[in-house]
N, CA, C, O and CB atoms as a CASP TS submission, in Angstrom:
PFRMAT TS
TARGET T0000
AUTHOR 0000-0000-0000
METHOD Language model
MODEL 1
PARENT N/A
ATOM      1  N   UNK     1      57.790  18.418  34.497  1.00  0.00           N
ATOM      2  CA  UNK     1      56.422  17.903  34.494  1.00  0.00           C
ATOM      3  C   UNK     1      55.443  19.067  34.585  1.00  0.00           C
ATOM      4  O   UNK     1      55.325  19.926  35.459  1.00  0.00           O
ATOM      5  CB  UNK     1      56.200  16.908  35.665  1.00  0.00           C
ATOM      6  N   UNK     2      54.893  18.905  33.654  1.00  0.00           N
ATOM      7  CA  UNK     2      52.855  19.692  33.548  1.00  0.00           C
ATOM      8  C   UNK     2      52.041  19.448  34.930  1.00  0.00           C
ATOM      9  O   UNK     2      52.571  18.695  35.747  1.00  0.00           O
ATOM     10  CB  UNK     2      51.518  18.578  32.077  1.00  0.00           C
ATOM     11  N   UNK     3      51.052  19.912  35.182  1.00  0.00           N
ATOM     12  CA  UNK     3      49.861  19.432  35.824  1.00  0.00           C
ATOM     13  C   UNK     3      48.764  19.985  34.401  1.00  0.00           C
ATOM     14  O   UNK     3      48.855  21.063  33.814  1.00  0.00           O
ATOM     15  CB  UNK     3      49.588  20.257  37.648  1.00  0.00           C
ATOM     16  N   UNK     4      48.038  19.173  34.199  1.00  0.00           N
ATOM     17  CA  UNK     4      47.171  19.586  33.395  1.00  0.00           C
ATOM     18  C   UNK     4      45.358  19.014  34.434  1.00  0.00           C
ATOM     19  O   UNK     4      44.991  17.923  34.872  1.00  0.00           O
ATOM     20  CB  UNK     4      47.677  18.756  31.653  1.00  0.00           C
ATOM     21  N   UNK     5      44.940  19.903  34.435  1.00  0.00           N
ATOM     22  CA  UNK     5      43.660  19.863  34.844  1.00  0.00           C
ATOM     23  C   UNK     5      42.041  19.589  34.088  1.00  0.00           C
ATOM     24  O   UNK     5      41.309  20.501  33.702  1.00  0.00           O
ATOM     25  CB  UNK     5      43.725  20.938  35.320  1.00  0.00           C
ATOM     26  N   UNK     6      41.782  18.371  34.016  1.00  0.00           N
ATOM     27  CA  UNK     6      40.481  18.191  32.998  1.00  0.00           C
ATOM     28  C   UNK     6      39.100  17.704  34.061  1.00  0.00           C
ATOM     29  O   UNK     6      39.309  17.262  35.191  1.00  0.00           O
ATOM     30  CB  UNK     6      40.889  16.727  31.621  1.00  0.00           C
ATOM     31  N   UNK     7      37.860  17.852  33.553  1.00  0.00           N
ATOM     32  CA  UNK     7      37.045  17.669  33.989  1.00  0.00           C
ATOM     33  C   UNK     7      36.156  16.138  32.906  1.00  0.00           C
ATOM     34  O   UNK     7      35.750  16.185  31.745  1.00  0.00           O
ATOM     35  CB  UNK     7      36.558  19.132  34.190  1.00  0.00           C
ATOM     36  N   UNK     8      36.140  15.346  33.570  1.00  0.00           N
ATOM     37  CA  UNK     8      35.186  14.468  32.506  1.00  0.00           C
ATOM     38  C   UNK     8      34.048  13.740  33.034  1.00  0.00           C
ATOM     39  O   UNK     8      34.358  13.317  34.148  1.00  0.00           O
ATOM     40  CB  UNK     8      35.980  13.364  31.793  1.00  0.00           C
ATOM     41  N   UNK     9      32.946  13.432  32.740  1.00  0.00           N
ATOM     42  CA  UNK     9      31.645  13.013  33.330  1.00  0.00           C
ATOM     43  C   UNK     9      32.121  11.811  33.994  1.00  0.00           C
ATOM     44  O   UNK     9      33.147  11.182  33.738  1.00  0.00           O
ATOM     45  CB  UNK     9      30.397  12.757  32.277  1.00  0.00           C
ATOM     46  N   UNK    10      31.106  11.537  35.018  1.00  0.00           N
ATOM     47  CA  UNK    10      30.942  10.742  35.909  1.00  0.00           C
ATOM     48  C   UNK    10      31.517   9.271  35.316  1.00  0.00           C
ATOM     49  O   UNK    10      32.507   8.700  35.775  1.00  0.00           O
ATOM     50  CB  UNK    10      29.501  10.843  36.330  1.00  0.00           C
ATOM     51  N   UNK    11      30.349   8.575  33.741  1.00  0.00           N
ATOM     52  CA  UNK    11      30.651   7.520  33.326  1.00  0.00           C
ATOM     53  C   UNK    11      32.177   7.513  32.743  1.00  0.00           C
ATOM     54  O   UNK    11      32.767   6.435  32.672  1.00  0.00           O
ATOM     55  CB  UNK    11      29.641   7.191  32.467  1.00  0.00           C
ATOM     56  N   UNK    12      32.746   8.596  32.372  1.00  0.00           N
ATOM     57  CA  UNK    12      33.999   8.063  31.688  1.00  0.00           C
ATOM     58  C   UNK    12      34.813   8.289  33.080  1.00  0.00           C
ATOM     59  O   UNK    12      35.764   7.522  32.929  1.00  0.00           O
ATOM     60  CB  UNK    12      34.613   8.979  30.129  1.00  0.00           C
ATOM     61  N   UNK    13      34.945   8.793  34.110  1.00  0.00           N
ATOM     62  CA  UNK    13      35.849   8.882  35.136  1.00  0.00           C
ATOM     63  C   UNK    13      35.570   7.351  36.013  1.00  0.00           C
ATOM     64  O   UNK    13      36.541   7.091  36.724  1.00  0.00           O
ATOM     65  CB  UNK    13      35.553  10.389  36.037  1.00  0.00           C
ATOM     66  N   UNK    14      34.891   6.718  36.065  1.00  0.00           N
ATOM     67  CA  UNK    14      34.098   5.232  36.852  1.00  0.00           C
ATOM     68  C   UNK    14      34.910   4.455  35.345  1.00  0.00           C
ATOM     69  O   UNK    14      35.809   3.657  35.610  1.00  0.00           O
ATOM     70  CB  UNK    14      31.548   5.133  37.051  1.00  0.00           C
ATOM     71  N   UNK    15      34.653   4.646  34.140  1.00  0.00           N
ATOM     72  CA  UNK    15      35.756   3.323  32.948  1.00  0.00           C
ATOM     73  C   UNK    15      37.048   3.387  33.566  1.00  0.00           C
ATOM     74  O   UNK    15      37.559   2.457  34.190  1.00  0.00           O
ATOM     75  CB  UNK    15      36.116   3.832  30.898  1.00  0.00           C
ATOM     76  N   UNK    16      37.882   5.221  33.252  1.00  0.00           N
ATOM     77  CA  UNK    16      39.118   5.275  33.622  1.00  0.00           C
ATOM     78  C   UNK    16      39.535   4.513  34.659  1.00  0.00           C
ATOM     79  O   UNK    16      40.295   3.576  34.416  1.00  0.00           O
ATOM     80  CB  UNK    16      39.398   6.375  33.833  1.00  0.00           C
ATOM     81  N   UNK    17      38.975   4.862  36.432  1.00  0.00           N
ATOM     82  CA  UNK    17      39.232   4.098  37.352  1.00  0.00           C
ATOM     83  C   UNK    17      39.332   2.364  37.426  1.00  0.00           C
ATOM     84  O   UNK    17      40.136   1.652  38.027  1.00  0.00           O
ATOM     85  CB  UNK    17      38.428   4.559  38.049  1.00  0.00           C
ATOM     86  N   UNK    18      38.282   2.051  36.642  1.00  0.00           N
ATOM     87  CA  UNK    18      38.186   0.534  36.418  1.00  0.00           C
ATOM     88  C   UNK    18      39.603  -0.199  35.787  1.00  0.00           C
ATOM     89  O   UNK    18      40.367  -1.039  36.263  1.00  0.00           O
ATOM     90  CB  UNK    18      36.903   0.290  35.338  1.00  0.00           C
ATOM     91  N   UNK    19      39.572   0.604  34.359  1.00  0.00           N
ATOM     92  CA  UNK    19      40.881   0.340  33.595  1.00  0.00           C
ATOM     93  C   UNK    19      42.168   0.875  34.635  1.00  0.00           C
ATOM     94  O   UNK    19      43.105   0.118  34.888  1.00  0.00           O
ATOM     95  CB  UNK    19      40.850   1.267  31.992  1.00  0.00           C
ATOM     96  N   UNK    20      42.126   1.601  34.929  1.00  0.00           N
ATOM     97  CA  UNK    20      43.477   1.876  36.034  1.00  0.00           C
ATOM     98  C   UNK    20      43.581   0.727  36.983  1.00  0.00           C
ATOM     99  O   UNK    20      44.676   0.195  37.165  1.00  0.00           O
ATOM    100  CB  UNK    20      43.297   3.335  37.070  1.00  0.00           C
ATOM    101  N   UNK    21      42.495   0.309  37.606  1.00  0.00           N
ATOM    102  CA  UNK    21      42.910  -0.613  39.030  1.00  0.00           C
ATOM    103  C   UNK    21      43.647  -1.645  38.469  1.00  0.00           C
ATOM    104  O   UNK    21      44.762  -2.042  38.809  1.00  0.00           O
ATOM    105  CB  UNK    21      41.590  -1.325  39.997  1.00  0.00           C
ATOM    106  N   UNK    22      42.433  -2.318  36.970  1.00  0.00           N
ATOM    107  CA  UNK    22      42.649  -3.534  36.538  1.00  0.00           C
ATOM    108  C   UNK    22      44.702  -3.607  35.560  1.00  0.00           C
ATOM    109  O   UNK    22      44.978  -4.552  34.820  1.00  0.00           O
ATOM    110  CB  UNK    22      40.986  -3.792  35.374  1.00  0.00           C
ATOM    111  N   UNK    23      45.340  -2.896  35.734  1.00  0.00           N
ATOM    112  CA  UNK    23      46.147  -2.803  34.947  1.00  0.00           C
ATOM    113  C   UNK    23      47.220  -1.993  36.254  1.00  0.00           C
ATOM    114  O   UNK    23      48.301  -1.480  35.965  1.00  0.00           O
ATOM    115  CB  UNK    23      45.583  -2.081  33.470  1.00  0.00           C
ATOM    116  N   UNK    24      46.697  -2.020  37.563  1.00  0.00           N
ATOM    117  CA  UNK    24      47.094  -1.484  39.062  1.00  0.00           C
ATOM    118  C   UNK    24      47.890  -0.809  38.296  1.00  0.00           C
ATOM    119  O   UNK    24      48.865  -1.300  37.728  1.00  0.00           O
ATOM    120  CB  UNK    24      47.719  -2.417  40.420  1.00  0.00           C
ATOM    121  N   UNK    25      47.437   0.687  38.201  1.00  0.00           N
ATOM    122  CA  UNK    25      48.031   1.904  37.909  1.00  0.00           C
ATOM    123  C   UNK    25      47.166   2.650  38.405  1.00  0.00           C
ATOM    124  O   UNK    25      45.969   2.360  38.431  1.00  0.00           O
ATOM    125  CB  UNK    25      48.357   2.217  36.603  1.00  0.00           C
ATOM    126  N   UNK    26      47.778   3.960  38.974  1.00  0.00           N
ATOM    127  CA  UNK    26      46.965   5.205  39.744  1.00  0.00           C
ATOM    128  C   UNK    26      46.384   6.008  38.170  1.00  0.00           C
ATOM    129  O   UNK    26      46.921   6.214  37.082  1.00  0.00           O
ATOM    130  CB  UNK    26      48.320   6.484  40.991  1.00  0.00           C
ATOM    131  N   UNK    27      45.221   6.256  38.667  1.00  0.00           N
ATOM    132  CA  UNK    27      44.130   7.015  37.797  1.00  0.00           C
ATOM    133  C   UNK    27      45.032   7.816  36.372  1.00  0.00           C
ATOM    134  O   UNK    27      44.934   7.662  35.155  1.00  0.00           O
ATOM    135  CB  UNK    27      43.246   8.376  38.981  1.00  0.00           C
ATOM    136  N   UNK    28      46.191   8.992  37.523  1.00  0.00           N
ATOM    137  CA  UNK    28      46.626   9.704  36.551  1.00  0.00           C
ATOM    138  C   UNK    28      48.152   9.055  35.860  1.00  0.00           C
ATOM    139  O   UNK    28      48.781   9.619  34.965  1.00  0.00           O
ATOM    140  CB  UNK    28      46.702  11.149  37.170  1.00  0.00           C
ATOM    141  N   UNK    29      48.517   7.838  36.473  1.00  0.00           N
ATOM    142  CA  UNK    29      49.272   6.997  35.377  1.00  0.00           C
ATOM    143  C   UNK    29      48.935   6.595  34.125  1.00  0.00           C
ATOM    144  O   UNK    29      49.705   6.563  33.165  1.00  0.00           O
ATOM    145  CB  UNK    29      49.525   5.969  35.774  1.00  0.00           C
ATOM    146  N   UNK    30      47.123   6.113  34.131  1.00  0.00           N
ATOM    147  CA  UNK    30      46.527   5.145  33.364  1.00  0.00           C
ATOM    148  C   UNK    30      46.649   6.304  32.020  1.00  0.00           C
ATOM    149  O   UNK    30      47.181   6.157  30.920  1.00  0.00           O
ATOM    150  CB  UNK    30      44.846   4.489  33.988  1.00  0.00           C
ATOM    151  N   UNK    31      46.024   7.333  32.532  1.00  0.00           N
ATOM    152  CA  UNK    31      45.824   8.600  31.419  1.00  0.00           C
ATOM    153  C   UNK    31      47.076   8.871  30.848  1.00  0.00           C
ATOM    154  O   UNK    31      47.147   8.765  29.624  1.00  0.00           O
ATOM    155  CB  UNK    31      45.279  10.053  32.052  1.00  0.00           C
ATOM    156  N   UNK    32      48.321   9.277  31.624  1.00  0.00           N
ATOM    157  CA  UNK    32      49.585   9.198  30.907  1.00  0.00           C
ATOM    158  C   UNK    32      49.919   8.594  29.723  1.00  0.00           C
ATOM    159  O   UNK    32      50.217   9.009  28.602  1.00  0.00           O
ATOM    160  CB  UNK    32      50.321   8.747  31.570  1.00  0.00           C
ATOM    161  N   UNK    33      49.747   7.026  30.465  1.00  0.00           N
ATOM    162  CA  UNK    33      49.780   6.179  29.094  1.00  0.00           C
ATOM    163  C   UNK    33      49.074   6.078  27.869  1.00  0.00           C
ATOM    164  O   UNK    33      49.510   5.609  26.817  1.00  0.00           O
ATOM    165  CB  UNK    33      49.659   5.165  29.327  1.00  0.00           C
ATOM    166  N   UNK    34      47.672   6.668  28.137  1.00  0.00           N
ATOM    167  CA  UNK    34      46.884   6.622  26.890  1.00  0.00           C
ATOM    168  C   UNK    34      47.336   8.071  26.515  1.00  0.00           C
ATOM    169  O   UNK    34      47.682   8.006  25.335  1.00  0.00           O
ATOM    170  CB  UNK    34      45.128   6.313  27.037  1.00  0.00           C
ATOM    171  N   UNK    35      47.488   9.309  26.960  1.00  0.00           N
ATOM    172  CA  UNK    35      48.005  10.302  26.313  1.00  0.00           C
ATOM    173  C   UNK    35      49.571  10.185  25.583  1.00  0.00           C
ATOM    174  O   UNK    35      49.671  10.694  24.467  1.00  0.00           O
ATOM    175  CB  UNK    35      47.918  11.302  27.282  1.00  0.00           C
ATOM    176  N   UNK    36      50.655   9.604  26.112  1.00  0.00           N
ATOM    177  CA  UNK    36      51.726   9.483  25.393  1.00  0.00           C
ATOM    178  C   UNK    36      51.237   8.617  24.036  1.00  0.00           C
ATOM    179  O   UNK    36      51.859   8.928  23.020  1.00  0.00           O
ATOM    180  CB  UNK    36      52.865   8.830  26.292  1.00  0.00           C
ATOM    181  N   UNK    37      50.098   7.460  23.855  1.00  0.00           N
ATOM    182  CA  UNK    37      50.101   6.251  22.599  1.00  0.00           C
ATOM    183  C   UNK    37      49.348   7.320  21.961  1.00  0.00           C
ATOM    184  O   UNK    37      50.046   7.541  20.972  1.00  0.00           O
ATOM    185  CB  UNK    37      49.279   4.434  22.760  1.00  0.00           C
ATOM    186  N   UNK    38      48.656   7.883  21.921  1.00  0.00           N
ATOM    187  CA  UNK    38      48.328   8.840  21.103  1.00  0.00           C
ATOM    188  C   UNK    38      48.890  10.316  20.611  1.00  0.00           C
ATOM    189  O   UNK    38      48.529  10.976  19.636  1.00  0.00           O
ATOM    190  CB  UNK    38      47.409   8.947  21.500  1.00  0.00           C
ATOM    191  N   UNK    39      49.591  10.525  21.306  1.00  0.00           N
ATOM    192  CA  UNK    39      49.951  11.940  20.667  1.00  0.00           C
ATOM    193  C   UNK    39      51.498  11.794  20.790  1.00  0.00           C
ATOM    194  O   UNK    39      52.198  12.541  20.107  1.00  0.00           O
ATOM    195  CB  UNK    39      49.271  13.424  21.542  1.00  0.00           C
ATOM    196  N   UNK    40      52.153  10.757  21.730  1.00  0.00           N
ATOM    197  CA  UNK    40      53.447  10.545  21.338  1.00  0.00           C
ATOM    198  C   UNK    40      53.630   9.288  20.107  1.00  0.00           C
ATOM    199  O   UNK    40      54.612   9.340  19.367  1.00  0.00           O
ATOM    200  CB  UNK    40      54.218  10.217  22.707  1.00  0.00           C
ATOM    201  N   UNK    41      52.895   8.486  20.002  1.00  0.00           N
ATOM    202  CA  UNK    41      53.047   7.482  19.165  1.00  0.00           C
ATOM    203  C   UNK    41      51.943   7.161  18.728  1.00  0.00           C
ATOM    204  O   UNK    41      51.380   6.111  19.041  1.00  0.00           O
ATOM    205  CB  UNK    41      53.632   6.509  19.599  1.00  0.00           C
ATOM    206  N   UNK    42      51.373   8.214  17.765  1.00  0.00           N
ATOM    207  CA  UNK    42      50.180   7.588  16.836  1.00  0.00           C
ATOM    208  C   UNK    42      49.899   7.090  15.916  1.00  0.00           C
ATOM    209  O   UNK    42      48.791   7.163  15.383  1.00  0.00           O
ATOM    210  CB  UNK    42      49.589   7.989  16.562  1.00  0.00           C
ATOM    211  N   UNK    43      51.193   6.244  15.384  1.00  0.00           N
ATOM    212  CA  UNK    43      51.764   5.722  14.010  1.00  0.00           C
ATOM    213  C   UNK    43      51.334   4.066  14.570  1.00  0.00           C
ATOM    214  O   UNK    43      51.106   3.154  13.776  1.00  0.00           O
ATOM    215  CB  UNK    43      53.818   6.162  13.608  1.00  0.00           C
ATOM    216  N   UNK    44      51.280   3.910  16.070  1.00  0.00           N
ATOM    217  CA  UNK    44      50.916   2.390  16.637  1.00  0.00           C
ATOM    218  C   UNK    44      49.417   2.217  16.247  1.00  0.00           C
ATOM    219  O   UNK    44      49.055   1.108  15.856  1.00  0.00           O
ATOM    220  CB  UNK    44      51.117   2.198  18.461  1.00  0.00           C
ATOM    221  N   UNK    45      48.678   3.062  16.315  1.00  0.00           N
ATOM    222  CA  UNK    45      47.071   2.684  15.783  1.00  0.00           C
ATOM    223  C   UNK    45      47.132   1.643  13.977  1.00  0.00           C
ATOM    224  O   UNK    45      46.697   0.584  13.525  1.00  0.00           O
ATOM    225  CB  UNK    45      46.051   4.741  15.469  1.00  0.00           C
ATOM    226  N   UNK    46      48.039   2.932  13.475  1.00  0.00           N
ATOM    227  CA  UNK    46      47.860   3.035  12.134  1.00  0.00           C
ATOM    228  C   UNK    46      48.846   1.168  11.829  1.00  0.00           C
ATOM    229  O   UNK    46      48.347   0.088  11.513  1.00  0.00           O
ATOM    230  CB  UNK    46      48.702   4.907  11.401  1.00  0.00           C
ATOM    231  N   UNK    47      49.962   1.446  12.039  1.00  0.00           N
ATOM    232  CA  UNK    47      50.252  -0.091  12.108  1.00  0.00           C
ATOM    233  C   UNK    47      49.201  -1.367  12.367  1.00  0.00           C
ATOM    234  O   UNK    47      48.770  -2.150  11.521  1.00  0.00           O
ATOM    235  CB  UNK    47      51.167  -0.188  13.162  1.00  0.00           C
ATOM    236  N   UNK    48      48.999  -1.341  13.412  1.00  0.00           N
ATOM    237  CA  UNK    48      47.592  -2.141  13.427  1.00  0.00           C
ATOM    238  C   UNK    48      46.775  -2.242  12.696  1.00  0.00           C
ATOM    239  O   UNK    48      46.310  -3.303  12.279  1.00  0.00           O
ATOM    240  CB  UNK    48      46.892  -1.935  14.129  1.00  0.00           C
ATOM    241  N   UNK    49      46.312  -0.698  12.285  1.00  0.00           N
ATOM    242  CA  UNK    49      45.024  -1.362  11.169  1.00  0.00           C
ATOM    243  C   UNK    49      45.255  -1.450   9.785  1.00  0.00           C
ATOM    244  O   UNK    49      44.297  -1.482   9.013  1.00  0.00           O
ATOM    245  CB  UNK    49      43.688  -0.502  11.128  1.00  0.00           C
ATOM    246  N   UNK    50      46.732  -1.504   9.271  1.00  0.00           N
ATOM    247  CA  UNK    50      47.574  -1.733   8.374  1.00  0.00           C
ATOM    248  C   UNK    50      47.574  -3.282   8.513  1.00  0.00           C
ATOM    249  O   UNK    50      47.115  -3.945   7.584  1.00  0.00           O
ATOM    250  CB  UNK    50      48.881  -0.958   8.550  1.00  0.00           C
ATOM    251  N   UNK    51      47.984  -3.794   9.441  1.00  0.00           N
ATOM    252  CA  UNK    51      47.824  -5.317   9.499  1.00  0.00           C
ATOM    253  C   UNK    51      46.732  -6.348   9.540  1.00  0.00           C
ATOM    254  O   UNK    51      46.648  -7.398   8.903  1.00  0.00           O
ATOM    255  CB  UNK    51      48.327  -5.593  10.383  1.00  0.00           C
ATOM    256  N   UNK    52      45.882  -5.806  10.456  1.00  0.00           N
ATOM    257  CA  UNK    52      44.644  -6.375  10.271  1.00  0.00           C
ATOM    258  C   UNK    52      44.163  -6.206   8.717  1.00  0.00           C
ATOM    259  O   UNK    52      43.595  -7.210   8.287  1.00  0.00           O
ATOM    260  CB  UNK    52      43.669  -5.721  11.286  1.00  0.00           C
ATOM    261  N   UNK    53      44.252  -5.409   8.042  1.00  0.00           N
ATOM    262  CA  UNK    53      43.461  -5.223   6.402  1.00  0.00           C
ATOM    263  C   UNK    53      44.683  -6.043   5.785  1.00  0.00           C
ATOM    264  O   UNK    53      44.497  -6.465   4.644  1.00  0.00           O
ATOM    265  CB  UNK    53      43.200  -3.221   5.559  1.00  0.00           C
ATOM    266  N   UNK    54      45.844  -6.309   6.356  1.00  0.00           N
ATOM    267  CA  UNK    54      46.305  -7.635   5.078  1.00  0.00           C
ATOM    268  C   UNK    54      45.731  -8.744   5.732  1.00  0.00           C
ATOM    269  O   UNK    54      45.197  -9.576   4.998  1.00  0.00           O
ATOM    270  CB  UNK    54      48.208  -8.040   4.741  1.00  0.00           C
ATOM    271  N   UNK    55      45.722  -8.931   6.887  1.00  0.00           N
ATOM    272  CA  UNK    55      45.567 -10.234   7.525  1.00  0.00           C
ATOM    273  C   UNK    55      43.829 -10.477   6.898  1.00  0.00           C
ATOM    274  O   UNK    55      43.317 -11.543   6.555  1.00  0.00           O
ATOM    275  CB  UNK    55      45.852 -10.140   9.525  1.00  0.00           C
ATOM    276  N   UNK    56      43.268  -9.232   6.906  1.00  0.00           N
ATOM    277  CA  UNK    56      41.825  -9.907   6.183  1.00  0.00           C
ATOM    278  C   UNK    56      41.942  -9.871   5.012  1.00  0.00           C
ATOM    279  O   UNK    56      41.629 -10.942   4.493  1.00  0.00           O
ATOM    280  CB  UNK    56      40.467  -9.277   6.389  1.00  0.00           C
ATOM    281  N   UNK    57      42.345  -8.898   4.133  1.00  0.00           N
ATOM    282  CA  UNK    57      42.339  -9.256   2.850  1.00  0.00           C
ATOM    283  C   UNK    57      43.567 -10.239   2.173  1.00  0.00           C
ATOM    284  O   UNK    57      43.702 -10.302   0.951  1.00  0.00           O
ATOM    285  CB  UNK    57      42.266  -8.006   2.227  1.00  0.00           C
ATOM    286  N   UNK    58      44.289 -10.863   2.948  1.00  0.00           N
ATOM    287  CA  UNK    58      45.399 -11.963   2.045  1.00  0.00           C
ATOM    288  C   UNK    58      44.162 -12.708   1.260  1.00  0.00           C
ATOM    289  O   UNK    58      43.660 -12.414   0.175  1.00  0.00           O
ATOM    290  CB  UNK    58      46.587 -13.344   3.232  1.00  0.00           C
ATOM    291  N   UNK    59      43.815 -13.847   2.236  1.00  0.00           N
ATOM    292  CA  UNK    59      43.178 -14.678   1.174  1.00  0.00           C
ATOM    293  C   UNK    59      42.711 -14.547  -0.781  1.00  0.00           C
ATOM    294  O   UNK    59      42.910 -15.096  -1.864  1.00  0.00           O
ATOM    295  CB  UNK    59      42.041 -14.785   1.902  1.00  0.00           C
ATOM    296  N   UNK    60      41.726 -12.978   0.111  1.00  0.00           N
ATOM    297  CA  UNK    60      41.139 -12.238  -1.020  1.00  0.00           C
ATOM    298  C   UNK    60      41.878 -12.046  -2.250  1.00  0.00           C
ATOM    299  O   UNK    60      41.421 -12.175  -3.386  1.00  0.00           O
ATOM    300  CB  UNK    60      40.810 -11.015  -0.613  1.00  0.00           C
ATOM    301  N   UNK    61      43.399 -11.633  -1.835  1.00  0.00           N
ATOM    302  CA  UNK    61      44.641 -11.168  -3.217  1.00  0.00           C
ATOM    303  C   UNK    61      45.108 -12.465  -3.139  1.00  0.00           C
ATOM    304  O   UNK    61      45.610 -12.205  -4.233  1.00  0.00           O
ATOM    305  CB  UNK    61      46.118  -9.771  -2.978  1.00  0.00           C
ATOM    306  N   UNK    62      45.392 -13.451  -2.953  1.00  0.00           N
ATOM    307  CA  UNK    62      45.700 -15.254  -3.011  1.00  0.00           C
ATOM    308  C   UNK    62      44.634 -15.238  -4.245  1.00  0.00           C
ATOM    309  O   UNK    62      45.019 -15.149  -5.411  1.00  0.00           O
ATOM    310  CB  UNK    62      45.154 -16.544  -1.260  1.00  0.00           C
ATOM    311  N   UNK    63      43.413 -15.321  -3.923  1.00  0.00           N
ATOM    312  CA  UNK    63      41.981 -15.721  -4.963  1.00  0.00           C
ATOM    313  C   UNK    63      42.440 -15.003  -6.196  1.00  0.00           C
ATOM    314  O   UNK    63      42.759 -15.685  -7.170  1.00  0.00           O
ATOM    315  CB  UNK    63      40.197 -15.029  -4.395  1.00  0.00           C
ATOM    316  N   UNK    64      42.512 -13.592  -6.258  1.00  0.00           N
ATOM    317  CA  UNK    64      42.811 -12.707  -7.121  1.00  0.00           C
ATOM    318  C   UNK    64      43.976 -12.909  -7.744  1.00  0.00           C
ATOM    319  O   UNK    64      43.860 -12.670  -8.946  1.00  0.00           O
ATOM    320  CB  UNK    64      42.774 -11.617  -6.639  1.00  0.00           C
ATOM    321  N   UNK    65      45.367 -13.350  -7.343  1.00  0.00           N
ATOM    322  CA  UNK    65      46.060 -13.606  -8.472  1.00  0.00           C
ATOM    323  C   UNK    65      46.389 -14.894  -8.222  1.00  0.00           C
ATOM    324  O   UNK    65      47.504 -15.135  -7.760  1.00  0.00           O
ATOM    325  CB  UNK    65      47.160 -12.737  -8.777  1.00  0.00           C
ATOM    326  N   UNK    66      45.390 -16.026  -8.509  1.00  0.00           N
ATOM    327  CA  UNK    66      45.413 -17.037  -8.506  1.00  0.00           C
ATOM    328  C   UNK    66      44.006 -17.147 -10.133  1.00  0.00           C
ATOM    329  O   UNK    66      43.670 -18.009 -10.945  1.00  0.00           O
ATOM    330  CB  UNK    66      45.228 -17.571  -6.794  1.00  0.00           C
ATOM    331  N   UNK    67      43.787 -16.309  -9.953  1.00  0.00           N
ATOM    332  CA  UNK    67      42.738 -16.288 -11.422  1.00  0.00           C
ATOM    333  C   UNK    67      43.271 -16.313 -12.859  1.00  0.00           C
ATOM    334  O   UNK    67      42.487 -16.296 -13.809  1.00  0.00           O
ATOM    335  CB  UNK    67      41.892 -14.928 -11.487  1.00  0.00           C
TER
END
């Protein structure tokens, strides 16, 4: 294990804490997890917004080769 040391303003350290309690994880758990989905698994964003653009555009290609 690292220690990595960051500094971040007041308002984003008061979100972090919020999102940590609400999900009862300690401050530097909460960050873990958002640092591993991003830089260990950043292919999960891209999936998502791979799905959402069929899920909105089906209809659209239904209409389209239905012409």
């Amino acid at each position: 294990m690292k220690l990595i040391k960051i500094e971040v303003s007041n308002e984003l350290y008061n979100k972090i804490t919020q999102n940590a309690k609400s999900q009862n994880l300690t401050d530097e758990k909460f960050i873990e997890q958002i640092l591993a989905r991003f830089v260990l698994e950043p292919h999960i964003m891209e999936k998502k917004d791979v799905m959402n653009g069929y899920i909105e555009c089906g209809p659209i290609n239904v209409e389209i080769a239905n012409i």
